[in-house]
C-alpha positions in Angstrom: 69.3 101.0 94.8 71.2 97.8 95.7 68.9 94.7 96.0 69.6 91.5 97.4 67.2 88.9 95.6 67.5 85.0 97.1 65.4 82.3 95.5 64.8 78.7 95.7 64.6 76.9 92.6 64.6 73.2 90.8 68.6 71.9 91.0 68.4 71.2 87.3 70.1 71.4 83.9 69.3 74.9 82.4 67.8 76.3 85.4 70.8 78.8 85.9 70.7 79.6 82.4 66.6 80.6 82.0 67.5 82.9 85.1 70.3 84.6 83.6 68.5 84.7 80.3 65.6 86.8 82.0 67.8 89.4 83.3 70.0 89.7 80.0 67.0 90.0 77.6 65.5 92.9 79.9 68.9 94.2 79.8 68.9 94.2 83.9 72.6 93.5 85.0 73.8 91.3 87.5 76.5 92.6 90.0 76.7 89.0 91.5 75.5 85.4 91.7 76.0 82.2 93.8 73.8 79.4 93.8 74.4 75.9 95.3 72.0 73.1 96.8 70.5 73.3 99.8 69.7 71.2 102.4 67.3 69.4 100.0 68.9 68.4 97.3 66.3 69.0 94.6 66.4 72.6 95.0 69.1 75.6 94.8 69.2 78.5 96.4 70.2 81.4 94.0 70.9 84.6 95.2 71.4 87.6 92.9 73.0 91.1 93.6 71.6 93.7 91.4 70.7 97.3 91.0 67.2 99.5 90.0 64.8 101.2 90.8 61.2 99.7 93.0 59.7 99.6 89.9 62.8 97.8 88.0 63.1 95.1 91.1 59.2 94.7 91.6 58.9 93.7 87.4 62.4 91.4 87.9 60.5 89.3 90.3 57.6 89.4 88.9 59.4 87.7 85.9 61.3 85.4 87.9 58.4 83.8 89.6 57.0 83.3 86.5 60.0 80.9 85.6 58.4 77.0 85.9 62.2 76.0 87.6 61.9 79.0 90.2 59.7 77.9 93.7 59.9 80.9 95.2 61.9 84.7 95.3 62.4 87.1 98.2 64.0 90.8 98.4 66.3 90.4 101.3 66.9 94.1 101.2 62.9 94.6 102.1 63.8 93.6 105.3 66.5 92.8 108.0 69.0 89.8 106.3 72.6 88.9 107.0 74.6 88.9 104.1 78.2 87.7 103.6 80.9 87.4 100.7 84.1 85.8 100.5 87.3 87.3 99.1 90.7 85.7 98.5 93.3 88.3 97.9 96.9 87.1 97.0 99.7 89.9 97.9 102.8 90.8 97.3 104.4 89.7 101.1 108.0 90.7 101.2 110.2 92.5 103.9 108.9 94.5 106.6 105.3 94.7 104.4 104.6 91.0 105.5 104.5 91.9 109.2 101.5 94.6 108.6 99.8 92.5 106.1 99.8 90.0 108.9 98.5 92.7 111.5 96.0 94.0 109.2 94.5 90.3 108.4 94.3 90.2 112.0 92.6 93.4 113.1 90.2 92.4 109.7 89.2 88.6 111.5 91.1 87.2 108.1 93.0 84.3 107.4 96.0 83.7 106.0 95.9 80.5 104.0 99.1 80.5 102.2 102.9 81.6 102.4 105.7 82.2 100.0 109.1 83.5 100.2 107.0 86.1 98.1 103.3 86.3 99.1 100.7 85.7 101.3 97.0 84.4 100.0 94.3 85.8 102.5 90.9 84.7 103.0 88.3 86.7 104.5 84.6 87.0 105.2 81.9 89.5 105.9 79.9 92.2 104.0 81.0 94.1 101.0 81.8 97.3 102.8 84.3 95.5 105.4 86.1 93.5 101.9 86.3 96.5 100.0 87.9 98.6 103.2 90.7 95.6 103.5 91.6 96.6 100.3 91.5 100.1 100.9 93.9 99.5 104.3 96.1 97.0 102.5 96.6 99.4 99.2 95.7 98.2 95.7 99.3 98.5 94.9 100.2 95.0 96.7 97.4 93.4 95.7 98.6 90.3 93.0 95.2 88.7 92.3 91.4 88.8 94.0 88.9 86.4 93.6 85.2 87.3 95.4 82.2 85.1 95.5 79.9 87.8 95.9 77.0 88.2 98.3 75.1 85.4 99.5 72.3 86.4 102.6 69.6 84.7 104.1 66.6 86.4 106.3 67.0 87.1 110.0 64.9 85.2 112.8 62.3 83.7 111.2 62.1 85.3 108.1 62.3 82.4 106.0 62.4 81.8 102.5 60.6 78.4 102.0 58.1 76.3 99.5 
């Protein structure tokens, strides 16, 4: 099962690494990862997009809040969360294709952020079902390049991840 792990931890050199190390030496893999400061800017917030079993994500966090830089982990997927990605897709834009593209960005709440005689770079925001059925609407065969942030979610009401 999909889990959705956030965490707050010390913004310093190596911390990224001793979380990444954890997961590699347990041979756990990671689907995705952002981190960036928050609004204090001694701490990060990391969140991690992996897969397992109960078991598998009860003994990850486990680990991870044994880790002196982490302050403190939460399964998003335990309860409600909002959880967003970004995707920029660059696509082959020429002829009467560029006019759908453009009414497909629409209909998706995208953006397009850049033009050529030749292409159009999209940007576009939400969950990973809604950025992998853009592609799926678009075709893969258009497609020129795709970057993706991966998820990054945060608790609903006040379901707060905090010292």
């Amino acid at each position: 099962m999909r889990h959705i792990i956030s965490l707050l931890m010390e913004n310093e050199a190596g911390a990224l690494s001793r979380v990444a190390g954890l997961f590699s030496a347990r041979g756990y893999n990671i689907e995705s990862l952002t981190v960036a400061p928050t609004e204090d800017a001694s701490l990060s917030r990391m969140t991690i997009v992996t897969s397992g079993s109960d078991a598998i994500i009860e003994q990850i966090t486990k680990q991870l809040n044994k880790l002196i830089d982490v302050v403190s982990v939460m399964d998003l997927s335990e309860g409600e969360h909002i959880e967003r990605e970004l995707m920029l897709v660059k696509l082959r834009a020429e002829g009467d294709a560029r006019d759908e593209l453009k009414r497909m960005t629409d209909i998706f709440r995208g953006r397009i952020l850049d033009v050529t005689d030749h292409t159009y770079t999209i940007e576009l925001t939400g969950n990973r079902v809604k950025l992998d059925s853009f592609i799926d609407a678009i075709g893969r065969d258009l497609i020129l390049e795709t970057v993706r942030t991966g998820a990054s979610g945060i608790g609903r009401g006040n379901r707060i991840l905090s010292l």
